[in-house]
Every structure is written in structure tokens, then in C-alpha cells.
C-alpha positions as a printed Julia matrix, in Angstrom:
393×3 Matrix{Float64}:
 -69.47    6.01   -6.63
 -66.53    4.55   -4.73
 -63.9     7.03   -3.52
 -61.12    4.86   -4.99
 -63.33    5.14   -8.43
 -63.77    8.93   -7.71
 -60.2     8.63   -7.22
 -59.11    7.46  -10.19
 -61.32    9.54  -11.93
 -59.27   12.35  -11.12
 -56.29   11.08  -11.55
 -57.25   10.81  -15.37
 -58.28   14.29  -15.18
 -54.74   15.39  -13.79
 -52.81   12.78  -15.57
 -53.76   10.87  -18.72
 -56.23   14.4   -20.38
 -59.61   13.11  -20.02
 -62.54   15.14  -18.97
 -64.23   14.89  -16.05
 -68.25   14.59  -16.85
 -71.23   15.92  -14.93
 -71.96   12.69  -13.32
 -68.28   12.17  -11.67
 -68.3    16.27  -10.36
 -72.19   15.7    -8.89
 -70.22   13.24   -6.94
 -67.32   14.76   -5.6
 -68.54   16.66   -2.4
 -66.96   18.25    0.49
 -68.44   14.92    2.55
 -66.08   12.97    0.61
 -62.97   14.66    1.21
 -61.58   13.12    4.32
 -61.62    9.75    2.73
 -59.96   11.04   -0.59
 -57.23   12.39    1.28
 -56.94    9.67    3.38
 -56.74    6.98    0.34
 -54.73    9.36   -1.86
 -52.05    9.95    0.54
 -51.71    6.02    1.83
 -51.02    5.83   -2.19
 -48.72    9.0    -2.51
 -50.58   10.53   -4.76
 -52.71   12.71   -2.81
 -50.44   16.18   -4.74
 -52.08   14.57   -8.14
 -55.72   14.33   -6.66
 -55.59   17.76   -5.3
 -54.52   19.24   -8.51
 -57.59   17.81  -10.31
 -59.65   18.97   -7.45
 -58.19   22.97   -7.88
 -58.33   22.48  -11.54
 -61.81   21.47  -11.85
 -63.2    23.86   -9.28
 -63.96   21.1    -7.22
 -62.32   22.38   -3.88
 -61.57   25.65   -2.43
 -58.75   27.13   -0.3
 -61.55   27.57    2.32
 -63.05   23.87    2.35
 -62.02   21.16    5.04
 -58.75   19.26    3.8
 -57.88   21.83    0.98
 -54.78   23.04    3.12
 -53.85   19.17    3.05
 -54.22   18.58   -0.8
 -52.37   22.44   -1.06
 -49.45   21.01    1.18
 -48.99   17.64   -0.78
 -48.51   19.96   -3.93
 -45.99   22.08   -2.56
 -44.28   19.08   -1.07
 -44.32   17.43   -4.36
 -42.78   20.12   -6.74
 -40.31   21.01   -3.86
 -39.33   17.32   -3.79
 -38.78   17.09   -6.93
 -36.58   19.87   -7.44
 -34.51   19.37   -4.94
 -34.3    15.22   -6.2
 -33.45   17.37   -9.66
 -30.6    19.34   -8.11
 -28.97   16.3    -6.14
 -29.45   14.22   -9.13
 -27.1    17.13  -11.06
 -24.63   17.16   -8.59
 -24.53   13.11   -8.18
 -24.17   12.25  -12.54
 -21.68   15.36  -12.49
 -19.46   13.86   -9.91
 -20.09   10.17  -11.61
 -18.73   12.21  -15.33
 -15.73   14.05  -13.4
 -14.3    10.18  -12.47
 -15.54    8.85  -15.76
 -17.8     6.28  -13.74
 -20.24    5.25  -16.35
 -23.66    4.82  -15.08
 -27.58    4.68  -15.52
 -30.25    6.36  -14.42
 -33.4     4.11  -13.45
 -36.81    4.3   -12.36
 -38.46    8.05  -11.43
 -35.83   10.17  -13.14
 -36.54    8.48  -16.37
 -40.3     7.97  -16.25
 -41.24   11.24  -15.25
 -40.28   12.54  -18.64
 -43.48   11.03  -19.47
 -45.76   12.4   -17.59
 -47.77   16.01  -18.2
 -45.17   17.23  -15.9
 -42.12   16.35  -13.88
 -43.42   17.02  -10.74
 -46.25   14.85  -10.74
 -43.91   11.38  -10.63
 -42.34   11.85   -7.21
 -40.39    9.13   -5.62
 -38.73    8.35   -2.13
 -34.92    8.3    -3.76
 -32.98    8.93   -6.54
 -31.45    5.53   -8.54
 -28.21    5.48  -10.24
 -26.46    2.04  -11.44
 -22.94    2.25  -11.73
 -20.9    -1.04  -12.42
 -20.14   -3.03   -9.62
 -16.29   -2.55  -10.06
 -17.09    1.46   -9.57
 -18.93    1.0    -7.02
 -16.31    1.53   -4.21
 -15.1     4.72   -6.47
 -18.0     6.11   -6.53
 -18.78    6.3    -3.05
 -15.71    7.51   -2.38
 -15.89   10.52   -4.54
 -19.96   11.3    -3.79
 -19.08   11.37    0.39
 -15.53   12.88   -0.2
 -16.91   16.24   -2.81
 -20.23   15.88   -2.06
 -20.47   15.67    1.49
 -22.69   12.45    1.46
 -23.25   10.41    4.17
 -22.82    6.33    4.06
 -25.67    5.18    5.33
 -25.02    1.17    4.73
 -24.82   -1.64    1.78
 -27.65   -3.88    0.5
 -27.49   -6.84   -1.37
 -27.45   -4.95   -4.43
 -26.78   -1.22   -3.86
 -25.66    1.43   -1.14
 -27.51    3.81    0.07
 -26.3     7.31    0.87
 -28.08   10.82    2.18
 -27.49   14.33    1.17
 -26.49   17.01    3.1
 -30.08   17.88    2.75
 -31.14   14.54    3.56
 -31.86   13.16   -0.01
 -31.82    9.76   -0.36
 -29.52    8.45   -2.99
 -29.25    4.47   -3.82
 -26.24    3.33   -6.05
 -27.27    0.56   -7.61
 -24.8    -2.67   -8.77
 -27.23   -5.06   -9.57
 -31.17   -4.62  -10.66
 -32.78   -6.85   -9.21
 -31.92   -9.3    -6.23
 -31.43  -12.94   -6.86
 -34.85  -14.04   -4.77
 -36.98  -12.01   -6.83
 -38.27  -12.1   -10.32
 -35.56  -15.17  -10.3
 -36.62  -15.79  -14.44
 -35.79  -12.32  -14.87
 -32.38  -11.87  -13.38
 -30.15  -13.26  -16.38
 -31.89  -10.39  -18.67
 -31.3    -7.85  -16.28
 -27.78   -8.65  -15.62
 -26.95   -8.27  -19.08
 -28.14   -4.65  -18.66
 -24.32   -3.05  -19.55
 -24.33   -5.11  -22.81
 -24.7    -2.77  -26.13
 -27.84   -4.28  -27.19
 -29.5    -3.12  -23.42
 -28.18    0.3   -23.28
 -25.92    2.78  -25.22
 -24.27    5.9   -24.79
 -26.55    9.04  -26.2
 -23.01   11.3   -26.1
 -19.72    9.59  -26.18
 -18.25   12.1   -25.09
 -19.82   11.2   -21.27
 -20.25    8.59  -19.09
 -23.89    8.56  -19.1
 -25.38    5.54  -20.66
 -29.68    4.7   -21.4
 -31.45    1.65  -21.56
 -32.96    1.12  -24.6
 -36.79    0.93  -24.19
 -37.48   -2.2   -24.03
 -34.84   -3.15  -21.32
 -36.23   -0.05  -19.19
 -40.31   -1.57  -19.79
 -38.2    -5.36  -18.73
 -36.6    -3.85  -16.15
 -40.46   -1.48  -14.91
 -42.06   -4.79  -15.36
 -39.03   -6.99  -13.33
 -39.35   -4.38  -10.6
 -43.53   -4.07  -10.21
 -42.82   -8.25   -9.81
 -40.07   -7.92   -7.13
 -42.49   -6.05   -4.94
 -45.65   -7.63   -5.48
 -43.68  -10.92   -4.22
 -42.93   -8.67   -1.18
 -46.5    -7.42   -0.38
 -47.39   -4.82   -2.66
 -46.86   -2.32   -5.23
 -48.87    0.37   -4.81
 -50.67    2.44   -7.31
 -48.15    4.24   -8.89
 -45.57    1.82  -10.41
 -49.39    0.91  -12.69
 -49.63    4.65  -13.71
 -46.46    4.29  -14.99
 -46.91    1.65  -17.07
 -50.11    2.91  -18.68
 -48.02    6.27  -19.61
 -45.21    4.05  -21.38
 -48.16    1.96  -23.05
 -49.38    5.18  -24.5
 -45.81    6.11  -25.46
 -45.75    3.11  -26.77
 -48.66    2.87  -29.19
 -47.47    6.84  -30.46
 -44.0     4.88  -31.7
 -45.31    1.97  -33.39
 -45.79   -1.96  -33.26
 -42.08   -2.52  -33.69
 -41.32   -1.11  -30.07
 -44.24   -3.17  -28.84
 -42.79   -6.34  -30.53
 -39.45   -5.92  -29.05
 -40.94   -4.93  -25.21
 -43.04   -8.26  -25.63
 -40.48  -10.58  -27.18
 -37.79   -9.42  -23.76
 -41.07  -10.17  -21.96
 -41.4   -13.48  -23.08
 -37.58  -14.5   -22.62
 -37.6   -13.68  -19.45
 -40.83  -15.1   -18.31
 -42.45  -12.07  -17.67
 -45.06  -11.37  -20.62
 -48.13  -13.37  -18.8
 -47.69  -10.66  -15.59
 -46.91   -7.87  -17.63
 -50.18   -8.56  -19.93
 -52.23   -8.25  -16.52
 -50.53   -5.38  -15.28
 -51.45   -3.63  -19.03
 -55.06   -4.92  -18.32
 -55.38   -3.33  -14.86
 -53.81    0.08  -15.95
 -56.52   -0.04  -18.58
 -59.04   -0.55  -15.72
 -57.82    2.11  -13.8
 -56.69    5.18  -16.38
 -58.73    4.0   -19.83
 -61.87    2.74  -18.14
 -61.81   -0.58  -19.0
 -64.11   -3.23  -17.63
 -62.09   -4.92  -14.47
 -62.43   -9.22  -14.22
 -61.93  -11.42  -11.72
 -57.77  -11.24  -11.83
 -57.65   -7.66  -12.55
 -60.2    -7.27   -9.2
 -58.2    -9.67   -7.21
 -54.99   -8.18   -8.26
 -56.78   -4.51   -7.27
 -57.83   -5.78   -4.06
 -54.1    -7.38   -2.86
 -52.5    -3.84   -3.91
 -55.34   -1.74   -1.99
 -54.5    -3.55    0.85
 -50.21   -3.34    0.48
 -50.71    0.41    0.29
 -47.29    1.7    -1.74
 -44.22   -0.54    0.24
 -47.24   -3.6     1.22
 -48.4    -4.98    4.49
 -46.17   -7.07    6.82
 -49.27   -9.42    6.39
 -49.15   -9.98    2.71
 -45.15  -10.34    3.13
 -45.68  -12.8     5.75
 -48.64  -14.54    3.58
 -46.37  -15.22    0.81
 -43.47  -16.59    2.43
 -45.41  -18.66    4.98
 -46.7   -20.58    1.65
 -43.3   -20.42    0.08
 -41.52  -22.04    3.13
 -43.89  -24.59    3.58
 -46.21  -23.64    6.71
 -45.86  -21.46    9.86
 -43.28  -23.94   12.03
 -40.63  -23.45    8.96
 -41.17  -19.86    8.14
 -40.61  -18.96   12.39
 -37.17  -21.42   11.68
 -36.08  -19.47    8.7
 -36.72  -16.33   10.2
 -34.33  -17.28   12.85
 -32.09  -19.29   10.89
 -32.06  -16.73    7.78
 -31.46  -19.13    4.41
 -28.22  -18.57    2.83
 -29.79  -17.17   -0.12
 -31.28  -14.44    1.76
 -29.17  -13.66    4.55
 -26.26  -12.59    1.56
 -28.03   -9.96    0.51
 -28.24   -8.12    3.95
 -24.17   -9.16    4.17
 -22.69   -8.89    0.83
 -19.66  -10.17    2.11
 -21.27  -14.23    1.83
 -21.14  -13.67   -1.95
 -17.08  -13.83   -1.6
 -16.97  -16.28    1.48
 -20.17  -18.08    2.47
 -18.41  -20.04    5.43
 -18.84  -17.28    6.94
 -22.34  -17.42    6.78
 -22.88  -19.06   10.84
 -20.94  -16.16   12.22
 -23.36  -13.96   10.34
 -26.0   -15.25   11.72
 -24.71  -14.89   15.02
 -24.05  -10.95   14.48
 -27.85  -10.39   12.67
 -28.78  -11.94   16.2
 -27.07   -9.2    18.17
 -28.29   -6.73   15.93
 -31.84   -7.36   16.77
 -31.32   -7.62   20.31
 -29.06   -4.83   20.81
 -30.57   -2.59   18.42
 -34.49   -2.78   18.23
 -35.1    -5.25   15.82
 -36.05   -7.8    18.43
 -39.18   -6.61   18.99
 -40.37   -6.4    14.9
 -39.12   -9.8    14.82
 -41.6   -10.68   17.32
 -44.38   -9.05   15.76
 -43.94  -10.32   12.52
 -43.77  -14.18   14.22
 -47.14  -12.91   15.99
 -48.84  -12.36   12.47
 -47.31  -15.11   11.51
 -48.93  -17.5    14.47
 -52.36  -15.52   13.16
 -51.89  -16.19    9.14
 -54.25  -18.73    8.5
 -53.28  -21.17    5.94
 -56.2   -19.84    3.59
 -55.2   -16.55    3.92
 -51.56  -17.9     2.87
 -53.52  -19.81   -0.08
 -55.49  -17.12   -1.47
 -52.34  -14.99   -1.72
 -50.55  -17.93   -3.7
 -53.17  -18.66   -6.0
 -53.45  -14.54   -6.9
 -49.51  -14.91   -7.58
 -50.36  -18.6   -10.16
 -53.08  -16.92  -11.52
 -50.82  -13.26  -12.84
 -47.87  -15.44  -13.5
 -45.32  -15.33  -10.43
């Protein structure tokens, strides 16, 4: 066996309840576990592997890498309670201003796995309106002590006092991504998209199938960038099974979203893969392709595959080096929000992202990425863009 097969085999131990056989333990020896740790924890999900390794009597405290898979464990409950506690003191601050707002992403699926622990994630998400926005960061960095770190295109990001990461969120997803999908999500406020579980807060929910549009929407935006990762296909399989527990009328409603906003084609794949991964389902060719391109992003994707895309997108190597020094307007407003209001401002902008890379050490990732750009080959370019036709982006 394969250590990513191995791997996944244990990650349906830990995760999804099934049993590992004779055949799959005979396999797993301590030969093996350099590599497991080393694939696990490229995909962030080395705390889950260990755990099925411990469980299953598989490792020891005294074999080579068990300290490793111990550490990631540790790491991963204490990240997640501390994400918990921040998370309390963030939505309390939001209901003391009656800012109304939405949670998104890990601190909603992780109510569906075994146990909440097991989903980490890099930040904690929170959409507020964008007319709250400035509110809201007021009254987190004035009570809270958080620090402004800088605005996106579509949220802000701010740090704890002990350095958790905290992204308010305005918008869902960026204009340039998922572009089919962006007049769905933008509706995300309206009553038939999310609710209020108590009145008498400011905490609203997505109803399911805006939070599967909006999982789906998401997985989309970064596969477009260069990769996904592992988890974000977990997750789906778990709200599949949720799924299937409620009934075909939540599955009609996820699917007819889908379908309005473009998306049911790349979600269907997705579904296939997770089935390949966490039900044992036979891969073929697009689910192996699509396997292979997310191996190779790791969780955040490759510079490479980033490059790939956009070298096809922008027509060749000459034009993508242009508009990487000439950023296109509809890019270059999402690092300066301010071009939404006034784009004839956008030359001056330009001028100032120029500084910024020479004066504060983006110059030289600029140059590498026009490096691996020079060394993209066309086919490599090609073969990204037909993987993209062929799941539906």
C-alpha cells in the first residue's frame, strides 16, 4: 500500500467509524512512519493520523516519530480551545454593540465531526455586514485589545493578544473567484439564506444549503488559486453524511443552489472524490487527476499551480509578467479597497504596490514567481486548464 492510501485509511478509522482490517495494520510499520508524518503534516492533519495510530495500537510513546504525532495532538486540542475562547470573547463583543453577524467555515463544521478538536483551522471567520464593519473593529481592538493587522478585498484581519488570528469578513467570496457564484453569496443576509436561531441576539445561521453553497464556493476559490488541500474534502463527506441522516429534501435544496449558481457539476466531483477517499470508492480518471493537482498544492497550493492557471488565463507568459507588473483593475481593488469608491485612483496605486515591494521585501517573491513563470511550460499551463474544464471551473 501507498502511504497516502495508508493514510486515508486511518483517517476513516479516526474520523468517519470504520474499522481498520488485518490487511491495512500488517501494513502500517515503524518503516513507514517518517513518510506518514511527513504527508500528514504537509496536509494538517498529522493530530488525526496519530490518534488512529494510539488508538489502534499501532504506535508507541517509545517508537521513532510518536513524540511528533503526540505533539500535533496536543497542538490541536490546545488550538482549538483557545480558537473556542477568542471566538467567545469576539460574538460577545459583536452582541454587546448589537452587530449582527455569522459564523463561517471551522466553527460551524466542526460540530460535525466525532469531536471538536479534530477540525482545526488557521483563523477564526466572522461576517458582519459591511456597514458594521468599521464598528466592529473599533470595539474588538478598543475592549479586546486586538491588534489591526490590515484590510483585504473582502475582510480585515486582526490578532489576539494571544496571537489568534481573527478575519472579519464583509463579503464571501471575492469577485475573481467562483465569479457564477458571487450573486448567491451576496444575497447571504437575505431571510431565505440565514435566520436568527434567538431573536433576542445578534447572531444569525446560514441555512444549510447556503453554508454547503457557500463550502462548495470556497473549495472553488482555492482550487482556482492552486490548491485545496485535503481537508476542505473531509468536510464535505461529513456534511454528505449529515446529509443523507436528514433526508432527500435537504439534498434537493443543496443541489438546486448548486445548480443556480453554476456550481453542481464541481460539487458532484468533489462528492465523488470524498467517496474515494473516506467511503472507498473506486477513483477515475477526474477524481485521480483532481487527487493528483491537490497532492501537489499541499493545504494553501504551490506558487506553480497559481502561476499555471493564470499564465493560461492571461493568455501566455509575456502577458502574465505585464499583469503582474501592471496589476488589472479587477485585482489590484481587492488588495486596496479604496478603488471600489474611486478607481482613478487606481495608477497611483500602482505606483505605491511598487514601493511596497521594493521597500519592503516583496521584490524579491515577485521575482521568483516571474522565474517559475519563465519555467511554466505551456503544457504544464494546459494540463492545469483542462483539469479545471473537465470539474467544471
Amino acid at each position: 500500500m501507498t502511504v497516502s492510501q495508508i493514510f486515508f485509511a486511518l483517517l476513516r478509522s479516526e474520523v468517519c467509524g470504520e474499522q481498520l482490517d488485518g490487511k491495512i495494520k500488517s501494513e502500517i510499520k515503524p518503516d513507514i512512519f517518517n513518510s506518514l508524518y511527513a504527508f500528514s503534516k504537509r496536509m494538517e492533519l498529522a493530530h488525526l493520523v496519530g490518534a488512529a495510530l494510539f488508538k489502534n495500537g499501532l504506535i508507541s510513546d517509545t517508537d521513532e516519530n510518536a513524540a511528533l504525532f503526540r505533539k500535533q495532538q496536543f497542538q490541536a486540542v490546545r488550538r482549538y480551545e483557545q480558537m473556542k475562547y477568542e471566538q467567545q470573547l469576539a460574538c460577545g463583543i459583536l452582541e454587546q454593540e448589537k452587530i449582527q453577524y455569522i459564523p463561517l467555515k471551522g466553527a460551524v463544521i466542526r460540530d460535525f465531526y466525532p469531536e471538536p478538536w479534530m477540525r482545526t483551522s488557521c483563523d477564526i471567520d466572522i461576517l458582519v455586514h459591511q456597514e458594521d464593519l468599521k464598528q466592529a473593529v473599533k470595539s474588538l481592538t478598543e475592549k479586546l485589545g486586538y491588534r489591526f493587522e490590515e484590510e483585504g478585498g473582502h475582510d480585515v484581519s486582526l490578532f489576539s493578544k494571544n496571537k489568534t488570528h481573527i478575519e472579519l469578513h464583509y463579503e464571501l467570496v471575492e469577485d475573481k473567484y467562483a465569479s457564477s457564484a458571487h450573486d448567491i453569496l451576496i444575497s447571504v443576509w437575505d431571510s431565505k439564506y440565514s435566520y436568527l436561531p434567538d431573536t433576542n441576539r445578534s447572531l444569525r445561521m446560514m441555512t444549510d444549503e447556503m453554508f454547503y453553497f457557500y463550502h462548495i464556493a470556497h473549495i472553488a476559490k482555492h482550487i482556482e488559486e492552486g490548491g485545496c488541500g485535503i481537508r476542505p474534502i473531509l468536510d464535505l463527506w461529513l456534511l454528505d453524511k449529515n446529509e443523507k441522516k436528514a433526508g432527500p429534501g435537504k439534498i434537493s435544496a443543496r443541489d438546486m443552489l448548486l445548480e443556480k449558481g453554476n456550481l453542481l457539476d464541481f460539487a458532484n466531483i468533489c462528492r465523488r472524490l470524498s467517496e474515494v477517499w473516506f467511503s472507498g470508492a473506486e477513483p477515475d480518471d477526474t477524481t485521480s487527476e483532481l487527487q493528483e493537482y491537490i497532492f501537489s498544492g499541499g493545504v494553501y497550493g504551490t506558487v506553480q499551480n497559481h502561476i499555471a492557471i493564470h499564465k493560461k488565463k492571461r493568455g501566455g507568459g509575456a502577458m502574465y509578467a505585464l499583469k503582474k507588473i501592471f496589476l488589472p483593475y479587477e485585482i489590484i481593488k481587492h488588495h486596496y479597497p479604496i478603488l471600489q469608491k474611486h478607481k482613478w485612483l487606481t495608477p497611483l496605486f500602482e505606483i505605491r504596490r511598487w514601493f511596497k515591494l521594493i521597500f519592503c521585501g516583496g521584490i524579491k517573491r515577485s521575482v521568483r514567481e516571474l522565474q517559475i513563470n519563465k519555467n511554466t511550460t505551456s503544457e504544464q499551463s494546459e494540463k492545469i486548464a483542462d483539469l479545471l474544464r473537465k470539474i467544471g471551473l
